[in-house]
C-alpha positions in Angstrom: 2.2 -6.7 -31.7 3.9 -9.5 -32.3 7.5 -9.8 -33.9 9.3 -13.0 -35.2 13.4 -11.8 -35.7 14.9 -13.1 -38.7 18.7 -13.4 -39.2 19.4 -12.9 -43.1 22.5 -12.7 -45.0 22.9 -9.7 -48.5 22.3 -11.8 -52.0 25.2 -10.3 -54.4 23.5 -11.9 -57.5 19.8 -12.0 -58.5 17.8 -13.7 -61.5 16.6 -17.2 -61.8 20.3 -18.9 -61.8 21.2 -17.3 -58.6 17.7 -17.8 -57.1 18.3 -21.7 -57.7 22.0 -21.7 -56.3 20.5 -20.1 -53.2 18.4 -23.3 -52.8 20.1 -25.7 -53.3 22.3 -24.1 -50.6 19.1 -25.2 -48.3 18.1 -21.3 -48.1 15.0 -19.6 -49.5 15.7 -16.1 -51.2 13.9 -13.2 -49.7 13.5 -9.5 -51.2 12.4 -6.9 -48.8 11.6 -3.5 -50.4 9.8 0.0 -49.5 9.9 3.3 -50.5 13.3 3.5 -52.3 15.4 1.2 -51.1 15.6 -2.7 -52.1 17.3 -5.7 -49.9 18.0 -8.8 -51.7 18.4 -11.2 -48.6 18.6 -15.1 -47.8 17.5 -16.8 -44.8 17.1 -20.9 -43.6 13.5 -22.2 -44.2 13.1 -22.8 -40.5 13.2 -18.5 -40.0 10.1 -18.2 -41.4 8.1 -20.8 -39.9 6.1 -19.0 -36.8 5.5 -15.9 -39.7 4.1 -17.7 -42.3 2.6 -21.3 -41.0 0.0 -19.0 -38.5 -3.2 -17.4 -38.4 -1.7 -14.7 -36.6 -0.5 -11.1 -37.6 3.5 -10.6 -36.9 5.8 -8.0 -38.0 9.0 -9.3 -38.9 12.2 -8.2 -37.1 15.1 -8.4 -40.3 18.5 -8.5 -39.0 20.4 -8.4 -42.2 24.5 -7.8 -41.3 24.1 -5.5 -38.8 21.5 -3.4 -39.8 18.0 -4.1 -38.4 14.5 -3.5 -40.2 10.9 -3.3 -39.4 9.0 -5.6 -42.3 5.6 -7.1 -42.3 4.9 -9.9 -45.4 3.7 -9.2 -49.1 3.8 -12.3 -50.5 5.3 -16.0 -50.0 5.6 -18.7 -53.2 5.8 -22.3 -52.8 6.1 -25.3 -54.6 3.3 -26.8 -56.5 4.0 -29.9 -55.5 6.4 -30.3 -52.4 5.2 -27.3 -50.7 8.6 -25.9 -50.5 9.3 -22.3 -50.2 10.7 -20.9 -52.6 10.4 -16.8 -52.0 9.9 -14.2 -49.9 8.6 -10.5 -50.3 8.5 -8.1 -47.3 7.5 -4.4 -47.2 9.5 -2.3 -44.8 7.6 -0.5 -42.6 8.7 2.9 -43.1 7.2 5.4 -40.2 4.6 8.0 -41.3 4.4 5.8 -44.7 1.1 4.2 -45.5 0.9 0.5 -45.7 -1.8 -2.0 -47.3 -2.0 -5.3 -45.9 -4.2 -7.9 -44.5 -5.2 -8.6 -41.2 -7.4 -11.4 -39.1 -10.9 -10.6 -37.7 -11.2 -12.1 -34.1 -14.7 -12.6 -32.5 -16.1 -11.2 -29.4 -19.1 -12.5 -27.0 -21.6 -15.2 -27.3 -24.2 -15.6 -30.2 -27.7 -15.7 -28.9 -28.3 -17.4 -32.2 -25.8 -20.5 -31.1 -27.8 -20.9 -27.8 -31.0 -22.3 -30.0 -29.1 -24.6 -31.7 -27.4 -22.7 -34.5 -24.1 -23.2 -35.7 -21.7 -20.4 -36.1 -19.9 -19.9 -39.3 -17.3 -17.2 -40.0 -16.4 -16.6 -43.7 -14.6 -14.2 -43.8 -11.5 -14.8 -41.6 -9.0 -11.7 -42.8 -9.6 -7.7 -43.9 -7.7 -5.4 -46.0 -6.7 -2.4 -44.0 -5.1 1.0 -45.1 -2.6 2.3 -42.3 0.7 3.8 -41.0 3.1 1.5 -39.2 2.2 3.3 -35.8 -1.3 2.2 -36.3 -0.7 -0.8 -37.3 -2.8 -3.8 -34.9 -2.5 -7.3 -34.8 -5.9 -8.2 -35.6 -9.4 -6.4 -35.5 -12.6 -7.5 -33.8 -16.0 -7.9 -34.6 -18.7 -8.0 -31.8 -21.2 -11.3 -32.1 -23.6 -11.1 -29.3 -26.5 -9.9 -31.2 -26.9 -13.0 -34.0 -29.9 -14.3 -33.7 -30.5 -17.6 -35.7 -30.3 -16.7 -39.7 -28.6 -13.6 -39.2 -25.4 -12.1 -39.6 -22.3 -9.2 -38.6 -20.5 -7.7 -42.2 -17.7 -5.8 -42.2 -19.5 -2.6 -41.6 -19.9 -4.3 -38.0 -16.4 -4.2 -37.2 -15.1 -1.8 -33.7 -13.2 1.0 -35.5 -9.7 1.8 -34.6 -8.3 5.4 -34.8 -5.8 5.9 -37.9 -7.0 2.9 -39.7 -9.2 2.8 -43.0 -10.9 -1.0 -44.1 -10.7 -1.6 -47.3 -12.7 -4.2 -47.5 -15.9 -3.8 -48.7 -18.2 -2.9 -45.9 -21.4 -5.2 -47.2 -19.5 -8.3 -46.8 -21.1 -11.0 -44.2 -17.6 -11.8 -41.5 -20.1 -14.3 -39.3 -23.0 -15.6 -39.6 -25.8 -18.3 -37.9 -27.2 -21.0 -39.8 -29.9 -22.6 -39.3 -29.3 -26.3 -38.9 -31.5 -28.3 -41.5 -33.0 -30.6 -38.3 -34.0 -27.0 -36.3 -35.6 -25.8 -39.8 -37.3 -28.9 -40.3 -38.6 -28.5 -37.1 -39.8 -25.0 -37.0 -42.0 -25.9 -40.2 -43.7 -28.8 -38.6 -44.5 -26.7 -35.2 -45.2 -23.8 -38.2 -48.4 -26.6 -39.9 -49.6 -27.8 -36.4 -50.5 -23.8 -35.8 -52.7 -23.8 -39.1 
């Protein structure tokens, strides 16, 4: 699993003022919160940048004045129109306490499917998973060597890992192979010169 550590510094005043004055200071304000306990924190944009701006899974490492925390990302607001951060919301990964969050789906083998010509599509890139923070894995996989062309793996399809419950709903296509309008054209013509 991977972690990215964060160096953050206590926020003694909350609510939109203080939120602002925190900005303009060039630092985005961060809440991180589980069970019962709540840490209003701040941190520099750049802190954030190989947790947010990836397709990857990390668990952030919070180093907050001394004390250290396990967190993993709820939620991230930027601006409408610079893109800016603005907030941050991590859950502490408390052990034994279960966790909902979202995950990617990595692909494994070769698509017979591809092979004849058809193009691979995934559409679902990310799952919702139920676990425990000792459970917790960096991404799941989903086993593609049996697409054919026009055919499809769903979430019901994906390798089950011990102490993990998906959430998502299990009818739901992850990958599929199209057919590529020039192969289907062709299979109908080769389909009338048989008749």
């Amino acid at each position: 699993m991977q972690t990215v550590a964060i160096e953050g510094k206590l926020r003694s005043e909350f609510g939109k003022k203080a939120s602002k004055a925190t900005r303009r200071e060039g630092l985005v304000p961060c809440v991180a919160y589980g069970k019962d306990k709540v840490i209003h924190f701040s941190a520099p944009p750049k802190a954030f940048k190989s947790l947010i701006y990836t397709p990857d899974f990390k668990v952030a490492e919070l180093n907050i004045e001394g004390e250290t925390y396990r967190a993993i990302v709820k939620d991230s607001q930027f601006h409408p129109v610079t893109d800016q951060l603005l907030h941050m919301d991590f859950l502490l990964l408390i052990k034994g306490q279960s966790i909902v969050t979202q995950v990617p789906v990595r692909t494994r083998g070769v698509a017979p499917g591809v092979k004849l010509g058809g193009k691979l599509m995934q559409t679902t890139r990310r799952l919702k998973i139920k676990t425990t923070p000792e459970n917790l894995v960096d991404h799941l996989t989903v086993d593609i060597s049996t697409i054919g062309l026009g055919k499809s793996v769903r979430v019901r399809d994906v390798e089950a890992v011990e102490g993990i419950q998906i959430m998502t709903s299990p009818g739901i296509p992850l990958v599929a192979v199209e057919i590529p309008r020039a192969l289907r054209s062709a299979q109908t013509a080769a389909a009338k010169e048989e008749e």
